[in-house]
C-alpha positions in Angstrom: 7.7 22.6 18.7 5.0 19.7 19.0 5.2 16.6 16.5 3.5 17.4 12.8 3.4 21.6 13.7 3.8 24.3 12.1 6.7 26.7 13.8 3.8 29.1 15.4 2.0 26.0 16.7 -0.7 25.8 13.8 -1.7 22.4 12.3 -1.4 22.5 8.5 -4.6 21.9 6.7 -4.8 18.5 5.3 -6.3 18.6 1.7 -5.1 15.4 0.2 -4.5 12.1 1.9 -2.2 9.0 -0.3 -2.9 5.7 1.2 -0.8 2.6 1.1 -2.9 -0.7 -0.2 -0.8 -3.8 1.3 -1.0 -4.1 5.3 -2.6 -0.5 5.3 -6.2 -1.0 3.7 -5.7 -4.9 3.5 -4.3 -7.3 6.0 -0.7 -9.5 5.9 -1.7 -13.0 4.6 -2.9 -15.6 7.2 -0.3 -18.2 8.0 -2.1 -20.6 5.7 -2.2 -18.5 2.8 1.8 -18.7 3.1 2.2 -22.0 4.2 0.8 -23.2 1.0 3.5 -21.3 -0.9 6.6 -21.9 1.1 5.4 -25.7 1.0 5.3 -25.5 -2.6 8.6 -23.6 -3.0 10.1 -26.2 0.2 10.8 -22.7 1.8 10.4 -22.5 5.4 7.4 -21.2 6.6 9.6 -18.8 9.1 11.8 -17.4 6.2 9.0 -17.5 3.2 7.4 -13.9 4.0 10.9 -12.2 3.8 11.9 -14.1 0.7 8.8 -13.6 -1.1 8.7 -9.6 -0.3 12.2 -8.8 -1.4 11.7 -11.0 -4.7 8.7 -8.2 -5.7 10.4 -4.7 -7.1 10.8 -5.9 -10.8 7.5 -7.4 -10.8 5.5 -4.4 -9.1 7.3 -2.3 -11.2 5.7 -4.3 -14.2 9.0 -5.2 -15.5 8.2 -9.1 -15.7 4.7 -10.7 -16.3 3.6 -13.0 -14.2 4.5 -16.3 -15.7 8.5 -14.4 -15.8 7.9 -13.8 -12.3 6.4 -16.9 -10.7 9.6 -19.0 -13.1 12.3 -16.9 -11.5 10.7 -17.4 -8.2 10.5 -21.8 -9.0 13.9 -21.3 -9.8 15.5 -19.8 -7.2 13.6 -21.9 -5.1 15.1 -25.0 -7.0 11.0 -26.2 -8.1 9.8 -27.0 -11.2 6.4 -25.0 -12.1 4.1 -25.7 -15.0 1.9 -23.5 -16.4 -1.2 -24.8 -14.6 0.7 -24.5 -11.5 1.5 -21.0 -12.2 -2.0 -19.9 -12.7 -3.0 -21.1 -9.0 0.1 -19.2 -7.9 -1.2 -16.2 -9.5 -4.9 -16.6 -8.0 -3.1 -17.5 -4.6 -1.4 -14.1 -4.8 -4.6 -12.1 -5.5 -6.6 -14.0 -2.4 -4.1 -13.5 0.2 -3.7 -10.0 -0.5 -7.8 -9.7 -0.2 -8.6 -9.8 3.1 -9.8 -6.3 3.4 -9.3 -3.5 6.7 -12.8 -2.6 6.6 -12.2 0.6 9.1 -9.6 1.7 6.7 -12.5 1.5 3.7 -14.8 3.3 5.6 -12.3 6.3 6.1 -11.2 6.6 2.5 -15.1 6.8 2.2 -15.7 9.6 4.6 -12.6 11.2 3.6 -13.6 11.2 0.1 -17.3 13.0 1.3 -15.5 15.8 3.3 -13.5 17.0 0.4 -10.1 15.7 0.8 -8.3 14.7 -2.3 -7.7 11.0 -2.6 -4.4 8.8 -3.9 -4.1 5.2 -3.7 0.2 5.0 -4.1 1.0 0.9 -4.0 3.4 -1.4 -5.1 1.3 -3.7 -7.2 2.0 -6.0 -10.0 -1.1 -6.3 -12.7 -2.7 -9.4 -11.5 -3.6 -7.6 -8.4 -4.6 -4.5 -9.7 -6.7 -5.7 -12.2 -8.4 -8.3 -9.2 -8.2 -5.2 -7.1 -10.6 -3.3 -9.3 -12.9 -6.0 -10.1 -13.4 -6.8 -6.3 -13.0 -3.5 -4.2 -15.5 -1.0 -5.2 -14.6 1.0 -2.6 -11.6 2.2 -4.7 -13.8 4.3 -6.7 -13.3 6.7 -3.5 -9.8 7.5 -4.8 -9.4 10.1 -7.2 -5.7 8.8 -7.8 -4.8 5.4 -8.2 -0.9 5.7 -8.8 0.2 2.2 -8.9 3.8 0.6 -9.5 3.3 -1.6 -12.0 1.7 1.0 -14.5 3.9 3.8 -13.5 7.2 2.1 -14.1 8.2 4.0 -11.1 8.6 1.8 -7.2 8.5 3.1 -3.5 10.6 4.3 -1.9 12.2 5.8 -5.2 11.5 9.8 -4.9 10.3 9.9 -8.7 7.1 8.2 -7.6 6.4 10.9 -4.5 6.6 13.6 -6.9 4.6 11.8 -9.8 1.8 11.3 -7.0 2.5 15.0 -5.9 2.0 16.1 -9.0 -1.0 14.0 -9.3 -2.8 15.2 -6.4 -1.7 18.9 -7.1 -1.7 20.1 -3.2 1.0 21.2 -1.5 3.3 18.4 0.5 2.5 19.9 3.3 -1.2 19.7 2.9 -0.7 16.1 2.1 -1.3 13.7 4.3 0.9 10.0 3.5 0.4 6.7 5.0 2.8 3.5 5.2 3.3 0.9 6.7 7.0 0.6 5.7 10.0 3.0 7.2 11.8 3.7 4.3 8.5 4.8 2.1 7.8 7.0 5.5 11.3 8.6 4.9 11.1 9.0 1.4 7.2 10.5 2.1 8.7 13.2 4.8 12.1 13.6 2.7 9.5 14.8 -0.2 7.9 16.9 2.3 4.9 15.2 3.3 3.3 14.8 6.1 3.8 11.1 6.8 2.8 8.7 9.2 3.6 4.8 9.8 0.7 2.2 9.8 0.5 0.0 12.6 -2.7 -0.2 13.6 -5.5 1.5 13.3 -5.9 2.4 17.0 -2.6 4.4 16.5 -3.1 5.9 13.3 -6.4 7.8 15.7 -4.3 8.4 17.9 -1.1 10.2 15.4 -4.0 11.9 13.6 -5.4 13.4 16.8 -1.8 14.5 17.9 -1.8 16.1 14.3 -4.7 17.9 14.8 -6.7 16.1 12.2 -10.4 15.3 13.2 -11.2 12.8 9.9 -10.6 9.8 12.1 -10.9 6.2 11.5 -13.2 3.9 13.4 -15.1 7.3 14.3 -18.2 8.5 13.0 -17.2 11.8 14.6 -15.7 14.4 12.9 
């Protein structure tokens, strides 16, 4: 049986696609963006992405505001911050976060015209949603925006693949997910989604066309 088929070889109608925001439909930060943090934290540039990712879940999950957040972080990194200093942190985190895929854009777009039901599903705290929808009006193409922070609910935890089920109201299989991250990927297919890892936007063509799916980004043909 070929990859992303049905048992008698027919590809399942997609009629919702769910879309990751971070590294999906914006780029990682540049290496400035985190060199000014890890010099302010005295964190090594080589170790700062990896510290600063797996500090997130409570704070996506809108569990800490973002003074709590930004303190724990000083903390743990041994640095004093004041409250002036934490309000550049917290515009720091919006820009880095900002630089966006405009080929990924443009397919939520033409997705949205061609009837397919739309879902933003991210982990992302308030400050960024809230810059998010002040900045990006392409987001207006998603019909859903399920995010972390006002949910309560945090990829990969199943409860949040069947919320955004639920919110789409297709079937998984008609449901198209995309990641960048393995374990949300699992946790997509374990919900039974049809789910496909970012890494670039050459091969997500290239996955869709094995799928059978002819909405392709970077294309105007469909």
């Amino acid at each position: 049986m070929a990859k992303n088929k049905l048992e008698d070889g027919r590809v399942s109608r997609i009629r919702a696609a769910i879309l990751d925001f971070g590294e999906v439909l914006c780029y990682l930060p540049t290496p400035a963006d985190l060199r000014r943090m890890a010099e302010l934290f005295r964190i090594d540039l080589s170790d700062f992405l990896e510290v600063y990712v797996r500090s997130r879940g409570p704070y996506d999950q809108g569990l800490l505001t973002a003074e709590e957040y930004w303190q724990g972080f000083a903390r743990d990194a041994g640095v004093r911050v004041d409250a002036t200093l934490i309000e550049t942190l917290r515009s720091w985190d919006t820009e880095m976060w900002s630089r966006i895929n405009v080929e990924m854009a443009d397919w939520v777009e033409r997705l949205k015209a061609k009837g397919v039901t739309m879902a933003l599903l991210s982990n992302m705290p308030h400050d960024m949603a809230a810059h998010a929808r002040r900045n990006f009006a392409w987001l207006a193409h998603f019909d859903h925006q399920i995010l972390s922070c006002e949910v309560r609910l945090i990829k990969p935890d199943p409860a949040i693949f069947a919320h955004s089920l639920q919110r789409v109201g297709e079937k998984p299989e008609e449901t198209l997910f995309v990641d960048d991250r393995d374990a949300n990927i699992e946790a997509a297919r374990a919900a039974g989604m049809r789910a496909i890892r970012y890494e670039s936007t050459e091969r997500l063509r290239a996955d869709l066309q094995e799928m059978g799916f002819g909405i392709l980004p970077n294309d105007g043909v469909v």
